[in-house]
C-alpha positions as CSV (number, residue, x, y, z in Angstrom):
1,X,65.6,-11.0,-13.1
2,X,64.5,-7.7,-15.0
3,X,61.0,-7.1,-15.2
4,X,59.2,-8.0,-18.3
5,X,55.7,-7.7,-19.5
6,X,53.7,-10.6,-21.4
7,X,50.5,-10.7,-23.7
8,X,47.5,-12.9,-24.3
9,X,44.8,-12.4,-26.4
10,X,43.1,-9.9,-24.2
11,X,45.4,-9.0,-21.3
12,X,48.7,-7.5,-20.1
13,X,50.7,-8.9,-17.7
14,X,53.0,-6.5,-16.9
15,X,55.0,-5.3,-13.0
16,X,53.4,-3.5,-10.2
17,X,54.4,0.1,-10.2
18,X,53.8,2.9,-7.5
19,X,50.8,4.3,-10.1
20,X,49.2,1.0,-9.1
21,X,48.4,1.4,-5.7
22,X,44.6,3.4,-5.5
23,X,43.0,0.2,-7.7
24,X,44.6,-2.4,-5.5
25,X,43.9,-0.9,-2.8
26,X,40.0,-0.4,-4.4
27,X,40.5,-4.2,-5.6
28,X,41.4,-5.7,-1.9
29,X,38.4,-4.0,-0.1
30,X,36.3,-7.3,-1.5
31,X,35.0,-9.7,0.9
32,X,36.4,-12.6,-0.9
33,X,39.8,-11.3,-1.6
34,X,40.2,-10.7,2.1
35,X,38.8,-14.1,3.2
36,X,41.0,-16.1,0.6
37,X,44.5,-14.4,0.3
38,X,47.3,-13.8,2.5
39,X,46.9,-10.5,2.8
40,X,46.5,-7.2,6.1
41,X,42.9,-7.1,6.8
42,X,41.7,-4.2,7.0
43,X,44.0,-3.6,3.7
44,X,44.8,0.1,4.0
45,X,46.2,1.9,0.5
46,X,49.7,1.9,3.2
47,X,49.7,-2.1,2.5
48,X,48.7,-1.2,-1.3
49,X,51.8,1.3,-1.6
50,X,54.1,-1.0,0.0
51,X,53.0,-3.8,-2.0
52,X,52.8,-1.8,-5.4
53,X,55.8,0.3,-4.9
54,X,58.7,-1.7,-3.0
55,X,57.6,-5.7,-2.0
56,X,56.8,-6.4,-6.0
57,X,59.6,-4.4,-7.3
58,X,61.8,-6.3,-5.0
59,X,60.3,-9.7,-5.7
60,X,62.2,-9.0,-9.3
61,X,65.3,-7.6,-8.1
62,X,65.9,-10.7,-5.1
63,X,64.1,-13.7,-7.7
64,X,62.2,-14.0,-4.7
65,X,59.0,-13.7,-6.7
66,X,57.5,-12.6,-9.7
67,X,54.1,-10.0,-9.5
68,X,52.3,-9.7,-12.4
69,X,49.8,-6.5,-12.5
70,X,46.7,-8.4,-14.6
71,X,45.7,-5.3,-16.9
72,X,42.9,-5.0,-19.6
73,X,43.8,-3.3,-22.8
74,X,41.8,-0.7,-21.8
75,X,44.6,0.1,-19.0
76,X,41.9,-1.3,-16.3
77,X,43.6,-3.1,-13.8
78,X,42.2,-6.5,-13.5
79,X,43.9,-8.6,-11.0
80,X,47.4,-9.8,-9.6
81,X,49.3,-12.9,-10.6
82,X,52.3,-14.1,-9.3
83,X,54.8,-17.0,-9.3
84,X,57.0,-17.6,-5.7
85,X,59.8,-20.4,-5.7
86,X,59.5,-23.4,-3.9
87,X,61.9,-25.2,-1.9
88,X,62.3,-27.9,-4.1
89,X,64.2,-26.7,-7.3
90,X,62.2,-25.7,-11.0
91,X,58.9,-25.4,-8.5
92,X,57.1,-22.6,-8.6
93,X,53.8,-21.2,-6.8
94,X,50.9,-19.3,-8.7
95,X,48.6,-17.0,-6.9
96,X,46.1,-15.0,-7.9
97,X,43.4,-12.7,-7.3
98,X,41.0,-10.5,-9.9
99,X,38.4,-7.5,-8.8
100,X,34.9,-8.8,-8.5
101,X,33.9,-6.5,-12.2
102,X,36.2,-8.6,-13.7
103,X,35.3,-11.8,-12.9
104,X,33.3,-14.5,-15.5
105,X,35.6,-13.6,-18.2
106,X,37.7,-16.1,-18.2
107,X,40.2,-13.8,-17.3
108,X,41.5,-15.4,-14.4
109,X,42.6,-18.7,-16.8
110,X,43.9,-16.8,-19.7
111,X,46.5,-15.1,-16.8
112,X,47.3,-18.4,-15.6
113,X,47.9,-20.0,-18.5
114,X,50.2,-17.3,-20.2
115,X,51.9,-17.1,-17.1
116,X,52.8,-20.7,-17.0
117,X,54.1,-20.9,-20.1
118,X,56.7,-18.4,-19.4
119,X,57.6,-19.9,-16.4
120,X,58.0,-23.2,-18.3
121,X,60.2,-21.5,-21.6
122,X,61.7,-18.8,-19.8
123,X,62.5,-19.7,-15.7
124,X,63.1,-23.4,-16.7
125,X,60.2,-24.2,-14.6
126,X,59.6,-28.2,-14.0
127,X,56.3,-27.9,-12.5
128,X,53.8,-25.1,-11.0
129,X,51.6,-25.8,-7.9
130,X,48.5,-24.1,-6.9
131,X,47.5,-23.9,-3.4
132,X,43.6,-23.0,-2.0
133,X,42.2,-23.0,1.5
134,X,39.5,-26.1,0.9
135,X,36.4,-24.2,-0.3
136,X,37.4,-21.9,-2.7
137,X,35.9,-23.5,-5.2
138,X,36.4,-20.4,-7.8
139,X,40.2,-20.7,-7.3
140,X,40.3,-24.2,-7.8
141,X,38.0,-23.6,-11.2
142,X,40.4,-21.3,-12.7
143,X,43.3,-24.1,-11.8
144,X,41.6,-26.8,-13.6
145,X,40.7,-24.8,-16.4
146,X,44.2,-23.5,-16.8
147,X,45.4,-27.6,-17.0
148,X,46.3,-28.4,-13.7
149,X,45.7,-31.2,-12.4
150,X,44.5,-32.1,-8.2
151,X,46.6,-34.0,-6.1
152,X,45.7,-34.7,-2.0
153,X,44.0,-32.5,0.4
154,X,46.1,-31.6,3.3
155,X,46.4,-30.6,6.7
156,X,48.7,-27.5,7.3
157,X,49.9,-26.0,10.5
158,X,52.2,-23.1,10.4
159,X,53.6,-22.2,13.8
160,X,50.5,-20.6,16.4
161,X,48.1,-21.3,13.8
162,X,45.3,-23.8,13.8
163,X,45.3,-26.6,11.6
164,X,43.7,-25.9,8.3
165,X,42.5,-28.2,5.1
166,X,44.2,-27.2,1.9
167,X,43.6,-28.0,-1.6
168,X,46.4,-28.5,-4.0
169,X,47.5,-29.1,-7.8
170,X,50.1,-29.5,-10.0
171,X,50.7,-28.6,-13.7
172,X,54.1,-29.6,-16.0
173,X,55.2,-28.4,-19.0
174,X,53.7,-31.5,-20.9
175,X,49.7,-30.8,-19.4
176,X,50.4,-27.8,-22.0
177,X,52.2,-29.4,-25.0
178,X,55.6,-27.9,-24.3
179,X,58.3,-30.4,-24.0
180,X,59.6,-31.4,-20.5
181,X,62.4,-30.3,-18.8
182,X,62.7,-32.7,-15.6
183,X,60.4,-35.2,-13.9
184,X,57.1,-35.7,-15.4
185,X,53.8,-36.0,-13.5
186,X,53.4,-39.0,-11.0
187,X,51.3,-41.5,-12.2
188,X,47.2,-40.8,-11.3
189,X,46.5,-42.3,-8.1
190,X,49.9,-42.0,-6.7
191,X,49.2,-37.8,-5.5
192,X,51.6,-36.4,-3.5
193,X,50.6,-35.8,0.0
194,X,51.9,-33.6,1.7
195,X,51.1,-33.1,5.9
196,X,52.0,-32.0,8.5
197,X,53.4,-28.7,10.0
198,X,55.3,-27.3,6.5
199,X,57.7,-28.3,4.2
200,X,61.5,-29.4,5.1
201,X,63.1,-26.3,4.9
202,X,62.3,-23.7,8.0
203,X,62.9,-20.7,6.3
204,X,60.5,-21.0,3.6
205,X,56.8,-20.0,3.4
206,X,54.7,-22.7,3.8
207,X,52.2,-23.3,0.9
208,X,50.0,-20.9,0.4
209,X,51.4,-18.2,2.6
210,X,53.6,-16.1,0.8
211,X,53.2,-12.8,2.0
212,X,51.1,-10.4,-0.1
213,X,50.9,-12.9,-2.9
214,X,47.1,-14.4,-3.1
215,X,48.4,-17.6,-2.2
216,X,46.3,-18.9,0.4
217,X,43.3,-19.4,-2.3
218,X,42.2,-16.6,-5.0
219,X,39.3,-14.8,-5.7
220,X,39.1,-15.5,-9.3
Protein backbone atom coordinates (compact mmCIF):
# COMPACT_ATOMS: atom_id res chain seq x y z
CA UNK A 1 0.00 0.00 0.00
CA UNK A 2 1.35 3.66 -0.53
CA UNK A 3 1.73 5.70 2.35
CA UNK A 4 -0.94 8.05 3.28
CA UNK A 5 -1.45 10.61 5.92
CA UNK A 6 -4.89 11.05 7.90
CA UNK A 7 -6.40 14.06 10.06
CA UNK A 8 -8.46 14.51 13.15
CA UNK A 9 -9.40 17.36 14.76
CA UNK A 10 -6.09 18.01 16.40
CA UNK A 11 -3.59 15.49 14.99
CA UNK A 12 -1.63 14.16 12.03
CA UNK A 13 -1.25 10.77 11.37
CA UNK A 14 1.15 10.62 8.87
CA UNK A 15 4.51 7.76 8.03
CA UNK A 16 7.74 7.53 9.91
CA UNK A 17 10.50 9.07 8.02
CA UNK A 18 14.38 9.07 8.70
CA UNK A 19 13.81 12.95 10.13
CA UNK A 20 11.89 11.08 12.91
CA UNK A 21 14.33 9.31 14.58
CA UNK A 22 16.02 11.90 17.52
CA UNK A 23 12.21 12.28 19.09
CA UNK A 24 11.63 8.59 19.10
CA UNK A 25 14.48 7.92 20.23
CA UNK A 26 13.82 10.94 23.06
CA UNK A 27 10.12 9.35 23.28
CA UNK A 28 11.33 5.54 24.09
CA UNK A 29 13.79 6.63 26.88
CA UNK A 30 10.36 6.55 29.33
CA UNK A 31 10.03 4.06 31.88
CA UNK A 32 6.60 3.10 30.88
CA UNK A 33 7.19 2.90 27.12
CA UNK A 34 10.00 0.47 27.86
CA UNK A 35 8.07 -1.65 30.39
CA UNK A 36 4.85 -1.93 28.16
CA UNK A 37 5.99 -2.30 24.48
CA UNK A 38 7.83 -4.64 22.41
CA UNK A 39 10.57 -2.78 21.94
CA UNK A 40 15.22 -3.06 22.58
CA UNK A 41 15.76 -1.87 26.02
CA UNK A 42 18.09 0.11 26.37
CA UNK A 43 16.48 1.81 23.02
CA UNK A 44 19.49 3.32 21.39
CA UNK A 45 18.74 6.20 18.43
CA UNK A 46 20.42 2.76 16.20
CA UNK A 47 16.85 1.00 17.04
CA UNK A 48 15.12 4.57 16.44
CA UNK A 49 16.89 4.93 12.92
CA UNK A 50 16.14 1.48 11.96
CA UNK A 51 12.68 1.72 13.07
CA UNK A 52 12.04 5.35 11.59
CA UNK A 53 14.04 4.96 8.47
CA UNK A 54 13.65 1.20 7.01
CA UNK A 55 11.17 -1.27 9.44
CA UNK A 56 8.17 1.43 9.06
CA UNK A 57 8.84 2.32 5.53
CA UNK A 58 8.76 -1.36 4.81
CA UNK A 59 5.75 -2.18 6.88
CA UNK A 60 4.01 -0.07 3.77
CA UNK A 61 5.84 -1.49 0.99
CA UNK A 62 5.37 -5.55 2.30
CA UNK A 63 1.38 -4.66 3.87
CA UNK A 64 3.02 -6.14 6.67
CA UNK A 65 2.00 -3.22 8.80
CA UNK A 66 0.96 0.17 8.91
CA UNK A 67 3.13 3.02 11.34
CA UNK A 68 1.52 5.95 11.92
CA UNK A 69 3.93 8.96 13.26
CA UNK A 70 1.12 10.63 15.89
CA UNK A 71 2.08 14.39 15.16
CA UNK A 72 0.61 17.68 16.68
CA UNK A 73 -0.09 20.55 14.37
CA UNK A 74 2.58 22.21 15.82
CA UNK A 75 4.95 19.52 13.97
CA UNK A 76 5.58 17.98 17.63
CA UNK A 77 5.77 14.42 17.50
CA UNK A 78 3.31 12.92 19.77
CA UNK A 79 3.27 9.25 19.65
CA UNK A 80 3.23 6.06 17.25
CA UNK A 81 0.25 4.16 16.10
CA UNK A 82 0.10 1.22 14.13
CA UNK A 83 -2.18 -1.49 12.70
CA UNK A 84 -0.31 -5.25 12.02
CA UNK A 85 -2.54 -8.08 10.26
CA UNK A 86 -3.68 -10.96 11.95
CA UNK A 87 -3.83 -14.34 10.97
CA UNK A 88 -7.34 -14.57 10.57
CA UNK A 89 -8.44 -12.48 7.53
CA UNK A 90 -9.98 -8.46 7.79
CA UNK A 91 -8.13 -8.60 11.52
CA UNK A 92 -6.06 -6.18 12.37
CA UNK A 93 -3.82 -5.22 15.62
CA UNK A 94 -3.53 -1.58 17.01
CA UNK A 95 -0.61 -0.56 19.05
CA UNK A 96 0.29 2.41 20.47
CA UNK A 97 2.49 4.52 22.48
CA UNK A 98 2.53 8.64 23.13
CA UNK A 99 5.52 10.69 25.03
CA UNK A 100 4.73 11.19 28.61
CA UNK A 101 4.21 15.55 27.66
CA UNK A 102 1.56 14.42 25.70
CA UNK A 103 -0.39 12.42 27.63
CA UNK A 104 -4.12 13.54 29.31
CA UNK A 105 -5.10 15.02 26.15
CA UNK A 106 -7.08 12.60 24.95
CA UNK A 107 -4.75 12.23 22.29
CA UNK A 108 -4.11 8.71 22.56
CA UNK A 109 -8.22 8.05 21.69
CA UNK A 110 -8.59 10.62 19.02
CA UNK A 111 -5.38 8.39 17.13
CA UNK A 112 -7.18 5.36 17.78
CA UNK A 113 -10.28 6.24 16.71
CA UNK A 114 -9.23 7.96 13.31
CA UNK A 115 -7.18 5.19 12.70
CA UNK A 116 -9.91 2.68 12.89
CA UNK A 117 -12.05 4.17 10.83
CA UNK A 118 -9.61 3.99 7.98
CA UNK A 119 -8.90 0.64 8.58
CA UNK A 120 -12.65 -0.13 8.51
CA UNK A 121 -13.45 2.20 4.98
CA UNK A 122 -10.27 1.85 3.50
CA UNK A 123 -8.37 -1.86 4.36
CA UNK A 124 -11.82 -3.54 4.48
CA UNK A 125 -11.08 -4.23 8.01
CA UNK A 126 -13.79 -6.63 9.89
CA UNK A 127 -12.57 -6.12 13.26
CA UNK A 128 -9.52 -4.46 15.24
CA UNK A 129 -8.04 -6.12 18.41
CA UNK A 130 -6.14 -4.47 21.11
CA UNK A 131 -3.72 -6.41 23.12
CA UNK A 132 -2.15 -5.23 26.83
CA UNK A 133 0.15 -7.05 29.30
CA UNK A 134 -2.65 -7.21 32.37
CA UNK A 135 -1.91 -3.96 34.19
CA UNK A 136 -1.68 -1.45 31.91
CA UNK A 137 -4.53 0.02 32.86
CA UNK A 138 -3.80 3.45 30.76
CA UNK A 139 -3.67 1.31 27.56
CA UNK A 140 -6.73 -0.35 28.24
CA UNK A 141 -8.39 3.28 29.09
CA UNK A 142 -7.62 4.61 25.71
CA UNK A 143 -9.19 1.19 24.12
CA UNK A 144 -12.38 1.56 25.85
CA UNK A 145 -12.64 5.12 25.15
CA UNK A 146 -11.91 4.61 21.50
CA UNK A 147 -15.17 1.87 21.55
CA UNK A 148 -13.72 -1.28 22.01
CA UNK A 149 -15.03 -3.54 23.77
CA UNK A 150 -13.08 -6.42 26.51
CA UNK A 151 -13.22 -9.84 25.83
CA UNK A 152 -11.18 -12.82 28.13
CA UNK A 153 -7.96 -12.48 29.92
CA UNK A 154 -5.41 -14.92 28.72
CA UNK A 155 -2.52 -16.82 29.31
CA UNK A 156 0.27 -16.42 26.54
CA UNK A 157 3.47 -18.32 26.09
CA UNK A 158 5.63 -17.66 23.18
CA UNK A 159 8.54 -20.07 22.77
CA UNK A 160 11.43 -19.67 25.99
CA UNK A 161 9.18 -17.21 27.50
CA UNK A 162 7.30 -17.45 30.74
CA UNK A 163 3.72 -17.55 30.79
CA UNK A 164 2.15 -14.04 30.97
CA UNK A 165 -1.57 -12.66 31.60
CA UNK A 166 -2.86 -10.58 28.73
CA UNK A 167 -5.78 -8.34 28.32
CA UNK A 168 -7.63 -8.17 25.14
CA UNK A 169 -10.53 -6.27 23.10
CA UNK A 170 -12.25 -6.09 20.15
CA UNK A 171 -13.89 -3.22 18.08
CA UNK A 172 -16.17 -3.68 14.56
CA UNK A 173 -17.14 -1.41 12.20
CA UNK A 174 -20.76 -1.14 13.85
CA UNK A 175 -19.25 -0.15 17.72
CA UNK A 176 -18.59 3.12 15.39
CA UNK A 177 -21.67 3.52 13.28
CA UNK A 178 -20.05 2.43 9.98
CA UNK A 179 -21.92 -0.36 8.33
CA UNK A 180 -20.41 -3.99 8.59
CA UNK A 181 -18.49 -5.73 6.34
CA UNK A 182 -18.30 -9.37 7.80
CA UNK A 183 -19.14 -11.06 11.07
CA UNK A 184 -20.49 -8.85 13.75
CA UNK A 185 -19.49 -8.89 17.42
CA UNK A 186 -20.20 -12.28 19.45
CA UNK A 187 -22.90 -11.89 21.64
CA UNK A 188 -21.85 -10.44 25.38
CA UNK A 189 -20.89 -13.20 27.55
CA UNK A 190 -19.77 -15.46 24.81
CA UNK A 191 -15.80 -13.64 24.67
CA UNK A 192 -13.43 -15.26 22.83
CA UNK A 193 -10.80 -16.92 24.67
CA UNK A 194 -8.00 -17.45 23.48
CA UNK A 195 -4.98 -19.71 25.47
CA UNK A 196 -2.47 -21.29 25.15
CA UNK A 197 1.04 -21.00 23.53
CA UNK A 198 -0.06 -18.58 20.28
CA UNK A 199 -2.33 -18.63 17.60
CA UNK A 200 -2.60 -21.53 14.78
CA UNK A 201 -0.37 -20.21 12.43
CA UNK A 202 3.60 -20.66 13.45
CA UNK A 203 4.85 -17.93 11.53
CA UNK A 204 2.89 -15.25 12.88
CA UNK A 205 3.56 -12.91 15.87
CA UNK A 206 1.74 -13.83 18.61
CA UNK A 207 -0.54 -11.08 20.14
CA UNK A 208 1.02 -8.39 21.26
CA UNK A 209 4.44 -9.03 19.99
CA UNK A 210 4.95 -7.47 16.77
CA UNK A 211 8.24 -6.25 16.65
CA UNK A 212 8.83 -2.55 17.25
CA UNK A 213 5.09 -1.90 17.21
CA UNK A 214 3.80 -0.97 20.98
CA UNK A 215 1.94 -4.00 20.97
CA UNK A 216 2.54 -5.67 24.04
CA UNK A 217 0.44 -2.78 25.99
CA UNK A 218 0.97 1.16 25.33
CA UNK A 219 1.88 3.88 27.28
CA UNK A 220 -0.98 6.13 26.47
Amino acid sequence: MEPITLTSRRLLLRPFAPGDTDAVHLACQDPEILRWTEIPSPYLRSDAQLFAGTIAPAGWQDDSGYHFAVVERSGALAGALGLVPRPSPGTYEVGFWLAREHRGQGYGTEAVVRLARWAFSALGAVRLEWWAEAGNVASRAVALRAGFRLEDATAHAAAGEAPRTLWSASLFPADLGLPASGPGRIPSGLGLRLTGTGLPDPGAHPPGSAAYLPSRGRAG
